[in-house]
C-alpha positions in Angstrom: -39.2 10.9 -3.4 -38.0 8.5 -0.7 -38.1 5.5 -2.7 -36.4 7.1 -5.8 -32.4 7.1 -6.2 -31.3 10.3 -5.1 -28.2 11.3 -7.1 -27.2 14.4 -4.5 -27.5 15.5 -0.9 -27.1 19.1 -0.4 -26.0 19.2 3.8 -26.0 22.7 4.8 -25.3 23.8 8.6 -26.1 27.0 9.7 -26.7 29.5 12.4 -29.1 32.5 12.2 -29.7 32.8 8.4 -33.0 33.6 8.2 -32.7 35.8 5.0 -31.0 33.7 2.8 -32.7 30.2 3.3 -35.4 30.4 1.0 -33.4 32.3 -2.1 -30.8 29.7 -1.2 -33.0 26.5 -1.4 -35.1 28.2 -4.7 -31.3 28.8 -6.3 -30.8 25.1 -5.5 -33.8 23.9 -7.2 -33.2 25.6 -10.1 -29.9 24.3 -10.7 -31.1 21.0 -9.7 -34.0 20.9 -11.9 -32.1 22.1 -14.9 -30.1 19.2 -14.7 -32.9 16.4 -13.9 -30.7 15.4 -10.6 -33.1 13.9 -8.2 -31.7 15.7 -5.1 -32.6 16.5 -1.0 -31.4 19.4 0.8 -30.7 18.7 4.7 -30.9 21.8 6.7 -28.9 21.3 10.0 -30.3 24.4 12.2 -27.1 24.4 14.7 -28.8 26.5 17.8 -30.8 29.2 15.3 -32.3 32.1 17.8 -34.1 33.5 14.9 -36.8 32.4 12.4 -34.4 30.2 10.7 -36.3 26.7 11.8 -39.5 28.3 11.1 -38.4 28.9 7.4 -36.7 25.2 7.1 -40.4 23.5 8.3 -42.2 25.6 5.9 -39.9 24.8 3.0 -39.7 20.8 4.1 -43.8 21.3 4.1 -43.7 22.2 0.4 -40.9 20.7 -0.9 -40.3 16.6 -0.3 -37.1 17.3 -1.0 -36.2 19.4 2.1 -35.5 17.7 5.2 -34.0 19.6 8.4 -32.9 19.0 11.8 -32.7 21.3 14.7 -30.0 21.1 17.4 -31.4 21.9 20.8 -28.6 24.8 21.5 -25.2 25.6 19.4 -23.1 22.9 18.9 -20.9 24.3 16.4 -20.4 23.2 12.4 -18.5 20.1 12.6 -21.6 18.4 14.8 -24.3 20.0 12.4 -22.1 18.0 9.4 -21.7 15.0 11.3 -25.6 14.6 11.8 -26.4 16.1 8.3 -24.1 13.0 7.2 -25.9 10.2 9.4 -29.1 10.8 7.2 -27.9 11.4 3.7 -28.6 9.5 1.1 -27.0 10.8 -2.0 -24.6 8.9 -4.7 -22.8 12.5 -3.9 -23.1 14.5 -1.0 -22.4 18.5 -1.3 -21.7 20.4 1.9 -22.1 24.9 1.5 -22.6 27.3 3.8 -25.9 28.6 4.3 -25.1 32.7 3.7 -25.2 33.0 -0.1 -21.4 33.1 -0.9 -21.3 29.3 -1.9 -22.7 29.0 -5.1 -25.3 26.4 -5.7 -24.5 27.2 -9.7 -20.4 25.3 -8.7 -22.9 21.5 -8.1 -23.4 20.4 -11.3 -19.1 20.6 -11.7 -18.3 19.0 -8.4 -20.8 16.4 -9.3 -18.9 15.6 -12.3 -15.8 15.6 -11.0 -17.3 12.7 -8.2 -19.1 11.1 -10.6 -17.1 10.6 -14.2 -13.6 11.4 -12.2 -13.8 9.1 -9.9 -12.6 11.4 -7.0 -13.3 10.5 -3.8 -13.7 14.0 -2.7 -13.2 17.3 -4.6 -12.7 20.5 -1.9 -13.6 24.1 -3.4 -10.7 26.6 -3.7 -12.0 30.2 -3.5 -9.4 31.7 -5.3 -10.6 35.5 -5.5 -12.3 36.1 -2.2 -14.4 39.2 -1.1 -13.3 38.9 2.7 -10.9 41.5 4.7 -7.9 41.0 3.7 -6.6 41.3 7.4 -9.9 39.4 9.4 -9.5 36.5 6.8 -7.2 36.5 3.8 -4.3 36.4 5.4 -4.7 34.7 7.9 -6.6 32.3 6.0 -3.4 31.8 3.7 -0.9 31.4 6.8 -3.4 28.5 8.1 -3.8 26.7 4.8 0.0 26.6 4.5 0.4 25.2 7.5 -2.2 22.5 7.1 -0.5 21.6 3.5 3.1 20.8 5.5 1.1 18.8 8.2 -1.5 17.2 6.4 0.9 16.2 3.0 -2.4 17.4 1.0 -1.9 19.6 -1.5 -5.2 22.1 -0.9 -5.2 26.0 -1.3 -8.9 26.4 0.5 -9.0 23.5 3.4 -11.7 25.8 5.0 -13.7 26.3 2.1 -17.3 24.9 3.1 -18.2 23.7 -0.6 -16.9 20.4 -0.8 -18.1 17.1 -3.0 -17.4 13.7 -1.5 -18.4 10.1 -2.4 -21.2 8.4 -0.4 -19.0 6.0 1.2 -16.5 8.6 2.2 -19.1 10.6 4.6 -20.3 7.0 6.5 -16.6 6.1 7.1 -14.9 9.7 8.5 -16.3 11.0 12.1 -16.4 14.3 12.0 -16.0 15.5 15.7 -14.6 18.8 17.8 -13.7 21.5 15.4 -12.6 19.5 12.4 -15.2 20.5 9.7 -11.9 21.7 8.0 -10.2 19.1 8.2 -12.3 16.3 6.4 -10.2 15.8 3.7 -7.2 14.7 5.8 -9.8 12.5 8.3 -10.3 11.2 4.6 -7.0 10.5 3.5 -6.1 8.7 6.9 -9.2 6.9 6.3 -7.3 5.6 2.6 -9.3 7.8 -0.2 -6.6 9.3 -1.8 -8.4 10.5 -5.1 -8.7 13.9 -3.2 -8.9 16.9 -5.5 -9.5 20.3 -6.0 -11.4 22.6 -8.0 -11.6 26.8 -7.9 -15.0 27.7 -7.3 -16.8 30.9 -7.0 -17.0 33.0 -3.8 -19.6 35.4 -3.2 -20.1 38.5 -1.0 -22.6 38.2 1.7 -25.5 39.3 1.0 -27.3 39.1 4.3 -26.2 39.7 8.2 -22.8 39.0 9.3 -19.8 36.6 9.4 -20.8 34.0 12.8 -16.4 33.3 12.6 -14.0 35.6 14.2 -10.3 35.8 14.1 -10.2 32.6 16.7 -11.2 30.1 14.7 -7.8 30.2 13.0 -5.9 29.7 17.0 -8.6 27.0 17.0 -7.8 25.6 13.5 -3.9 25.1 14.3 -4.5 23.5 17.2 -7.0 21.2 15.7 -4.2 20.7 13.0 -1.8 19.5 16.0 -4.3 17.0 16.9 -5.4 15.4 13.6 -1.6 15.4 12.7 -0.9 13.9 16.1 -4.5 11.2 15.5 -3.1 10.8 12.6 0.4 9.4 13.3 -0.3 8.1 17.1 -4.3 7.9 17.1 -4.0 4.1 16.8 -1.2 3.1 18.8 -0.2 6.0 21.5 1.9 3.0 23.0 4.3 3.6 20.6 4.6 7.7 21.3 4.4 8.0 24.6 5.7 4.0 25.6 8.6 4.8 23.6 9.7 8.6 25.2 9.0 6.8 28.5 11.3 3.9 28.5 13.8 5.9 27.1 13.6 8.8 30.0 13.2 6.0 32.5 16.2 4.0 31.0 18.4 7.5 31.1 17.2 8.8 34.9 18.1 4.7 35.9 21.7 4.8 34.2 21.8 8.2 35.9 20.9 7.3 39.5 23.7 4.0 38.6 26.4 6.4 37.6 25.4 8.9 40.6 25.8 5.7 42.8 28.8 4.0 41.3 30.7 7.2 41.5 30.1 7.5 45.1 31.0 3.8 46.2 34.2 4.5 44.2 35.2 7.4 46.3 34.4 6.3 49.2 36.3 2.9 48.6 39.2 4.8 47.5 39.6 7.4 50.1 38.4 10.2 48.5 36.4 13.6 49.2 32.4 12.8 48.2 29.2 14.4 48.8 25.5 12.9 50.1 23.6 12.0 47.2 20.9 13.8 48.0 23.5 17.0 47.4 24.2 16.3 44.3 21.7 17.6 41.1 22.0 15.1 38.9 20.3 13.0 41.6 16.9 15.2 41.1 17.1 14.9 37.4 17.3 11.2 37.3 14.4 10.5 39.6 12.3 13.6 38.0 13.0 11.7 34.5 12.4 8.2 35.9 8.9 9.5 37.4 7.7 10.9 34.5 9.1 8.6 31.9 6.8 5.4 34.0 3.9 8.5 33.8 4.6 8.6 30.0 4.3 4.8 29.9 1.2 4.7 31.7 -0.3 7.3 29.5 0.3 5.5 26.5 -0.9 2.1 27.8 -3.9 3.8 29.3 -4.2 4.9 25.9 -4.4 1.8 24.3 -7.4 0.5 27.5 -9.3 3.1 26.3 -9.0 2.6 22.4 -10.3 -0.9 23.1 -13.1 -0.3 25.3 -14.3 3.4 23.7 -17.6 4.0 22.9 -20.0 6.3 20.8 -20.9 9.5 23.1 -23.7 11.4 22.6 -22.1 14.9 21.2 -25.3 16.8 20.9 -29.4 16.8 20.9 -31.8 17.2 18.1 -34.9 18.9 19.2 -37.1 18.7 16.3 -36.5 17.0 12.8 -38.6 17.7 9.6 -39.3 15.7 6.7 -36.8 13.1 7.8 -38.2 9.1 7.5 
């Protein structure tokens, strides 16, 4: 298996889903089978406290096409992805949850649409969804709106987990923090622009319950505030916060010169004046000049550290399976 061309990776994070791995993984095969892909299915176990890793090693010891890994404690979905992408080997790589409501039948599609498209990704919409409608529908709608006006993508579903993406598109994003959702605009600031979309089938759970509550949403916007912000400023914060400093440093100095000329020319004329030091627009152009050079600092600071970061470790595998 290791020496053939694999045409997909199937990278699926999860957290406590003990009941669905093996019908998941058998649904898989089947599909997989049917349409001769050679295939491997990378389980990421992100902190499991139930049998789930137990499953995973007895699947990857009867089926060479199951690897997993295990992270030592929870590190949350975008770390699982990031190491489930470090070992796949795919022509396509297909990310899904691991609870049953991605359908494994929707591969075969995105597969096409990667490989005789040419897309460099393809995100899944779910367009009819069997969620609250309070808990996730509408919020969910309210934080893919907002991510369409940030991002310039046109997406209905950027948290949908059952996405397609060229090879080359997974080795070149990082996928870091919270930003699982956001990998098709870490994409597009990365240059693939063939980004589309297709409407896939969602599913009700069959097993346990939802591991999201109503904050990832807060967290999502903010996230969105910082890939928009990466995304414009990422490479060169000199030009943010250099720019807002010199200009508050500039006005607080023309300030304290007015503040100053004013109060030579009354004096030299005779007339009624006041200590500096009395005088409020004195405090606003030394609290503007003091944080206008902090703004400058910060953004050359910025630009040391983009020049002399390196790779951080951002979580540990305990146990692998199956992996070469």
């Amino acid at each position: 298996m290791n020496k053939q061309h694999i045409h997909i990776s199937v990278v699926i994070p999860l957290l406590n889903e003990e009941e669905s791995l093996k019908e998941l993984y058998d649904w898989i095969a089947r599909n997989m089978q049917s349409n001769r892909y050679l295939y491997e299915v990378i389980f990421i176990d992100d902190g499991s406290t139930d049998s789930s890793w137990e499953i995973i090693q007895q699947l990857s010891s009867k089926h060479s096409e199951v690897k997993g890994i295990k992270f030592q404690k929870n590190y949350g979905k975008s770390q699982a992805l990031n190491a489930g992408f470090k070992i796949a080997k795919g022509d396509v790589i297909i990310t899904m949850d691991a609870d049953l409501q991605d359908s494994p039948d929707e591969i075969h599609t995105l597969y096409k649409a990667i490989t005789e498209k040419d897309y460099d990704l393809v995100s899944g919409w779910k367009k009819k969804r069997y969620d609250s409608k309070i808990r996730k529908n509408i919020p969910s709608k309210l934080f893919n709106w907002a991510a369409r006006k940030t991002s310039g993508l046109e997406l209905n579903d950027f948290n949908c987990g059952l996405k397609a993406y060229k090879n080359v598109v997974i080795k070149t994003v990082d996928v870091y923090g919270e930003m699982h959702r956001y990998i098709p605009v870490l994409a597009k600031n990365e240059g693939f622009n063939k980004i589309g979309e297709q409407v896939v089938q969602h599913q009700a759970r069959k097993y346990g319950v939802t591991k999201f509550g109503i904050e990832r949403f807060i967290n999502g916007f903010l996230d969105l505030i910082t890939i928009w912000f990466l995304a414009k400023f990422g490479k060169r914060p000199m030009h943010l916060f250099g720019l807002l400093g010199t200009l508050m440093f500039l006005f607080g100095l023309l300030t304290a010169g007015l503040i100053g000329f004013t109060k030579i020319y009354k004096l030299y004329h005779g007339m009624p004046t006041i200590l500096i030091t009395d005088n409020p627009w004195f405090y606003l152009a030394l609290s503007t000049m003091v944080i206008g050079t902090q703004f400058f600092l910060a953004g050359f600071l910025g630009e040391i550290i983009l020049r002399t970061k390196k790779d951080v470790k951002r979580y540990t595998i305990s146990e692998n399976s199956n992996i070469n």
